[in-house]
KEVEXSE-57953 format. One line per 2 residues: number of its first residue (from 1); their letters; for each residue z, y, x of N, C-alpha, C, O, CB. Coordinates in nm, 4 decimals. Each point is the difference from the previous one (the first is absolute). Glycine has a CB too. Layout:
! residues N
NUM = a = Z:Y:X:Z:Y:X:Z:Y:X:Z:Y:X:Z:Y:X; ...
***
This chain:
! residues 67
1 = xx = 1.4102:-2.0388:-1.4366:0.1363:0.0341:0.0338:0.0588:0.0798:-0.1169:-0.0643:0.0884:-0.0565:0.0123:-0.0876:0.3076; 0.1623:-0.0315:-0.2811:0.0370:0.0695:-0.1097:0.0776:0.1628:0.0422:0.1068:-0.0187:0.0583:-0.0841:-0.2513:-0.1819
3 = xx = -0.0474:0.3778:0.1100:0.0377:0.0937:0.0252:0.0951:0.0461:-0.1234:0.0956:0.0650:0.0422:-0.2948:-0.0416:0.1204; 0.1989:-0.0347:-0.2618:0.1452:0.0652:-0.1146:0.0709:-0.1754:-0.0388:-0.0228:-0.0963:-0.0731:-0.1358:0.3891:-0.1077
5 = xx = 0.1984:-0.2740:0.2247:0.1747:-0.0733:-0.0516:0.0114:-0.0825:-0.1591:-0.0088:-0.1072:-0.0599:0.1337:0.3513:0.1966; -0.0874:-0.0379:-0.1506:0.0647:-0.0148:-0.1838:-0.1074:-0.0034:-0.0909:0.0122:0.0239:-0.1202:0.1941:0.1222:0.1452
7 = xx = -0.3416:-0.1841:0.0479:-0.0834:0.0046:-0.1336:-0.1056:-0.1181:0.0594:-0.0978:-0.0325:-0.0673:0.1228:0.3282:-0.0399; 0.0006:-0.3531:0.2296:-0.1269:-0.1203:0.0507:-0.1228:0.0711:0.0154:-0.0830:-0.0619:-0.0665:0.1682:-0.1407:-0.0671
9 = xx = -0.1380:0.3007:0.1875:-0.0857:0.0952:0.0248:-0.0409:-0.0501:0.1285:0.0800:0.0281:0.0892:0.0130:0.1614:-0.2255; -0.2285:-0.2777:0.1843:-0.0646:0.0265:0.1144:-0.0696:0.0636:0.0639:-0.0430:0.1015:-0.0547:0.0810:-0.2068:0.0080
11 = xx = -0.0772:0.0800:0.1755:-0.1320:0.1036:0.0232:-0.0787:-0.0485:-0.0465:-0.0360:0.0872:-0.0790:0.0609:0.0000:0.2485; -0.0977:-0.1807:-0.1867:-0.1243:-0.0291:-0.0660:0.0002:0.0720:-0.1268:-0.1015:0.0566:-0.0407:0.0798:-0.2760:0.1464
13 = xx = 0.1283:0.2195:-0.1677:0.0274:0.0811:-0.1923:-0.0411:0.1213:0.0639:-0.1062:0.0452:-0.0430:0.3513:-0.1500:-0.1259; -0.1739:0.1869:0.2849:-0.0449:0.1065:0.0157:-0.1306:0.0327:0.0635:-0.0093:0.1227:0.0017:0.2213:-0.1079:-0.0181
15 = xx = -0.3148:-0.0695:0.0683:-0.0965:-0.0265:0.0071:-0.0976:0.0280:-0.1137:-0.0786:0.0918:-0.0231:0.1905:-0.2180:0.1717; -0.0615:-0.0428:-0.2425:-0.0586:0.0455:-0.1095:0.0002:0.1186:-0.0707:-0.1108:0.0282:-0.0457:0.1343:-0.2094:0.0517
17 = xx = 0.0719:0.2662:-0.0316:0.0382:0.1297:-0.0827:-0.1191:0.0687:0.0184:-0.0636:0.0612:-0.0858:0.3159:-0.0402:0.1157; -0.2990:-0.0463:0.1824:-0.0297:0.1438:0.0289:-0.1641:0.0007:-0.0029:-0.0786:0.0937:0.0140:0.3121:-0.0413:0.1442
19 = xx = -0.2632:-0.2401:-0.1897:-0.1125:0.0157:-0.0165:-0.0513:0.0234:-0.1237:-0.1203:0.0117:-0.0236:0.1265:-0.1149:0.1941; 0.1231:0.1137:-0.2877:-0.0368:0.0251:-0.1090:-0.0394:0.1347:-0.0606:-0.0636:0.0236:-0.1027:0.1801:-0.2047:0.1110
21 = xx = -0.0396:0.2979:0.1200:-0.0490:0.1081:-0.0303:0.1170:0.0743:0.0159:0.0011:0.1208:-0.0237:-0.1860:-0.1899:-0.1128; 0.3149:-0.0114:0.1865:0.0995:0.0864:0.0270:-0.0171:0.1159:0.1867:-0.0446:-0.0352:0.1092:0.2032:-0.2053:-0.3056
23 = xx = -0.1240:0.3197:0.1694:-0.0560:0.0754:0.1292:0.1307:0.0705:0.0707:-0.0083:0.0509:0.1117:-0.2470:0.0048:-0.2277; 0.3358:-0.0572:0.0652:0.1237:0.0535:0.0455:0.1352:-0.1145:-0.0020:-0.0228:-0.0999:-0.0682:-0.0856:0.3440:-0.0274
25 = xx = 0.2350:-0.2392:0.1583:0.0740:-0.0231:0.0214:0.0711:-0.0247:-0.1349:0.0195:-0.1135:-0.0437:-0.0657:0.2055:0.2627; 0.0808:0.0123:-0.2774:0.0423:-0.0257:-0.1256:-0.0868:-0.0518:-0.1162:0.0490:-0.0526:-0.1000:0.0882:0.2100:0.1820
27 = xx = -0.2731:-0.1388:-0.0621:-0.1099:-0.1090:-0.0979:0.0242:-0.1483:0.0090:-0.0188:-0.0827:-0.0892:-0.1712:0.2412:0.1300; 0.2401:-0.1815:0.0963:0.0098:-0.0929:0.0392:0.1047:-0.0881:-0.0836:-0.0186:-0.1017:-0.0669:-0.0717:0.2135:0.2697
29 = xx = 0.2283:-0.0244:-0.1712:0.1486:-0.0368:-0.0329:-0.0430:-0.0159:-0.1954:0.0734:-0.0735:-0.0661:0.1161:0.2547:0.3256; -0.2748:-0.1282:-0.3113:0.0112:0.0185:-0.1444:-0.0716:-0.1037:-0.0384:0.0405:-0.0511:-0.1044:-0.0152:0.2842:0.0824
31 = xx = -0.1423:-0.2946:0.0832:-0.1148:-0.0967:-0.0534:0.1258:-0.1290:0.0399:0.0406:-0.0525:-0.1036:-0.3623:0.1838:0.1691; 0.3773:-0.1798:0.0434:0.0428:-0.0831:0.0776:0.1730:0.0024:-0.0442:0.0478:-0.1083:0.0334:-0.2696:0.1468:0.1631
33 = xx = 0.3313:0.0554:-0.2632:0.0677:0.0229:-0.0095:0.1009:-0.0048:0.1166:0.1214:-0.0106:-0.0172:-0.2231:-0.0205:-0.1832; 0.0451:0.0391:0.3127:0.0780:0.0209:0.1722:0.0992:0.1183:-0.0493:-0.0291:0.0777:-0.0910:-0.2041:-0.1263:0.3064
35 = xx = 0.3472:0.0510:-0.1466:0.1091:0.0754:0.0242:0.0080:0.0900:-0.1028:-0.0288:0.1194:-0.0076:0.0206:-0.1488:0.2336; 0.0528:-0.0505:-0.3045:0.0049:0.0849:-0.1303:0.1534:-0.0531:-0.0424:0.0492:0.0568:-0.0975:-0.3441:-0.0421:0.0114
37 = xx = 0.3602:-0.1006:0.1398:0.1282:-0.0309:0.0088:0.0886:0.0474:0.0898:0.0629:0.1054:-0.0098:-0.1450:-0.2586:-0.0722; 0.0873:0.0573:0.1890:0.1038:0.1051:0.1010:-0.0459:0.0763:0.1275:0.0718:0.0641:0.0768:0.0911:-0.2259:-0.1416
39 = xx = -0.3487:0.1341:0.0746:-0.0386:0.0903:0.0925:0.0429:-0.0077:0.1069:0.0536:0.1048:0.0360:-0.0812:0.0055:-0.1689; 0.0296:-0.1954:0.2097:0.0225:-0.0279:0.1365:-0.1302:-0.0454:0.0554:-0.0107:0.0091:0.1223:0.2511:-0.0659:-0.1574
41 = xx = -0.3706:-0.0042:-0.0509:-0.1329:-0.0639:0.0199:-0.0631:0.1463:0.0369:-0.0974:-0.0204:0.0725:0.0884:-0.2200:-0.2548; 0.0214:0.3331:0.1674:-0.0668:0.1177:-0.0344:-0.0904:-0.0036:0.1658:-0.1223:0.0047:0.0137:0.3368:0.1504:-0.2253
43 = xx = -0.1486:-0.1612:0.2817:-0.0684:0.0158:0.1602:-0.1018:-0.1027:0.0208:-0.1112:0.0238:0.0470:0.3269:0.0567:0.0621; -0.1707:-0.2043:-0.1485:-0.0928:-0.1666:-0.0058:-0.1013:0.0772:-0.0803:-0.1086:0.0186:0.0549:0.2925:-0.2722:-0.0745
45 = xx = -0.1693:0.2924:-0.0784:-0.1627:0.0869:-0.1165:-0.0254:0.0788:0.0826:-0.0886:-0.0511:0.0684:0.1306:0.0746:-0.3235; -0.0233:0.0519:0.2842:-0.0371:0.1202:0.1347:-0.1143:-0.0704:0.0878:-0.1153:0.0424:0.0073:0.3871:0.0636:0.0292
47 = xx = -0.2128:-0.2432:0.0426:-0.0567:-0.0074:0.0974:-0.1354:-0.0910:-0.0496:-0.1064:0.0138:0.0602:0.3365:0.0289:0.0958; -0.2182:-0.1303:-0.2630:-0.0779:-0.0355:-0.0714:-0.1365:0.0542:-0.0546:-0.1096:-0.0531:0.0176:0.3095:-0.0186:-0.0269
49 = xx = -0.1693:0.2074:-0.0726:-0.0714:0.0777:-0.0416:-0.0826:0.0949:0.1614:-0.1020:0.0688:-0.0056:0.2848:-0.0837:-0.2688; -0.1101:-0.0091:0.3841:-0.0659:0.0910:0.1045:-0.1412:-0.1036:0.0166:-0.1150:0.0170:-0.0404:0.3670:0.1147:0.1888
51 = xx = -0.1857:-0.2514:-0.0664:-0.0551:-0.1408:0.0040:-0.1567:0.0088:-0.0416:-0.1038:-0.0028:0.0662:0.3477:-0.1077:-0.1311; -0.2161:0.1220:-0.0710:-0.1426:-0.0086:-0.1438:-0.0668:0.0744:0.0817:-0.0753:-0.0452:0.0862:0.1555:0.0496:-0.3591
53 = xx = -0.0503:0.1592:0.2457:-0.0802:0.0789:0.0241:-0.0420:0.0057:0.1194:-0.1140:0.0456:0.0098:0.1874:0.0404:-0.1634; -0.0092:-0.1239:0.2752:-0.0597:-0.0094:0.0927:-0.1244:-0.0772:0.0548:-0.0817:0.0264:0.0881:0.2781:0.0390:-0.0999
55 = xx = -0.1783:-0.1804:-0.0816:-0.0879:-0.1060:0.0360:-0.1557:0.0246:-0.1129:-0.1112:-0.0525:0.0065:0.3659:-0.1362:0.0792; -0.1982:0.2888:-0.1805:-0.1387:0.0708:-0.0579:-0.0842:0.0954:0.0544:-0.1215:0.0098:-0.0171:0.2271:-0.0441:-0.1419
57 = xx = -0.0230:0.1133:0.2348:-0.0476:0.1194:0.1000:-0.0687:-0.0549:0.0876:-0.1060:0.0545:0.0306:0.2777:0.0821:-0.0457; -0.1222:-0.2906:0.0974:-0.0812:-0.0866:0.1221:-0.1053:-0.0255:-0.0668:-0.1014:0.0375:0.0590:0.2693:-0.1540:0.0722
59 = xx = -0.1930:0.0493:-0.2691:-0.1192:-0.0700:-0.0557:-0.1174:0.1180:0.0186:-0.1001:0.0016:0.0717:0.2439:-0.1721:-0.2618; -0.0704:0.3045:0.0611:-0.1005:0.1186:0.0280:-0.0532:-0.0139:0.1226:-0.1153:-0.0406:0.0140:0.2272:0.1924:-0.1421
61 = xx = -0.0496:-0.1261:0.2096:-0.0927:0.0851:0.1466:-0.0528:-0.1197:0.0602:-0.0793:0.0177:0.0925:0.2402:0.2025:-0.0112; -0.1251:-0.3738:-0.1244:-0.1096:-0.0947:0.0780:-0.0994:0.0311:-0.0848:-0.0920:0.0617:0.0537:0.2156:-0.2627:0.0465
63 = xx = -0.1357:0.1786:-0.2148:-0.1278:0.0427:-0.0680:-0.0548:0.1380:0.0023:-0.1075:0.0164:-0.0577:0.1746:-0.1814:-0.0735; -0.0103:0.2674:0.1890:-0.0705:0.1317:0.0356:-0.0897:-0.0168:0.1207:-0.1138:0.0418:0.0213:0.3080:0.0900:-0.1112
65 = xx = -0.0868:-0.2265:0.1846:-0.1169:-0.0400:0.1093:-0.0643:-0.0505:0.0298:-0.0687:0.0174:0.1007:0.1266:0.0171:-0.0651; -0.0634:-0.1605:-0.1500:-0.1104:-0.0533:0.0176:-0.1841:0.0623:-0.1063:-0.1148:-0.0420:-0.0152:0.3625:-0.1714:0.0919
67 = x = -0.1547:0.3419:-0.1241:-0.1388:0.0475:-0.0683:-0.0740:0.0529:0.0937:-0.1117:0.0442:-0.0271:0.1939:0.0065:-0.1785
***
């Protein structure tokens, strides 16, 4: 799905960013160049970047429990 507009920025791009090592919101917007124009995507990166991390936090603790 494309989340920025003025620059063709998806989630998957933002995905990628974050598996590249971007860890924040604005790591994000800088690797990916998201809302760096007119910033209206800024919330779509928000929910994106929650998304990631959330679904890293689930992986952690399945693999905590299954140790």
């Amino acid at each position: 799905m494309i989340v920025c507009q003025c620059r063709v920025v998806s989630d998957r791009d933002i995905d990628a960013a974050l598996a590249d090592g971007a860890r924040t919101v604005a790591a994000a917007c800088r690797s990916t160049g998201a809302a760096q124009d007119c910033g209206s995507c800024i919330f779509s990166v928000k929910n994106v970047v929650a998304r990631h991390h959330a679904q890293e936090c689930a992986h952690l603790a399945a693999d905590g429990a299954a140790s």
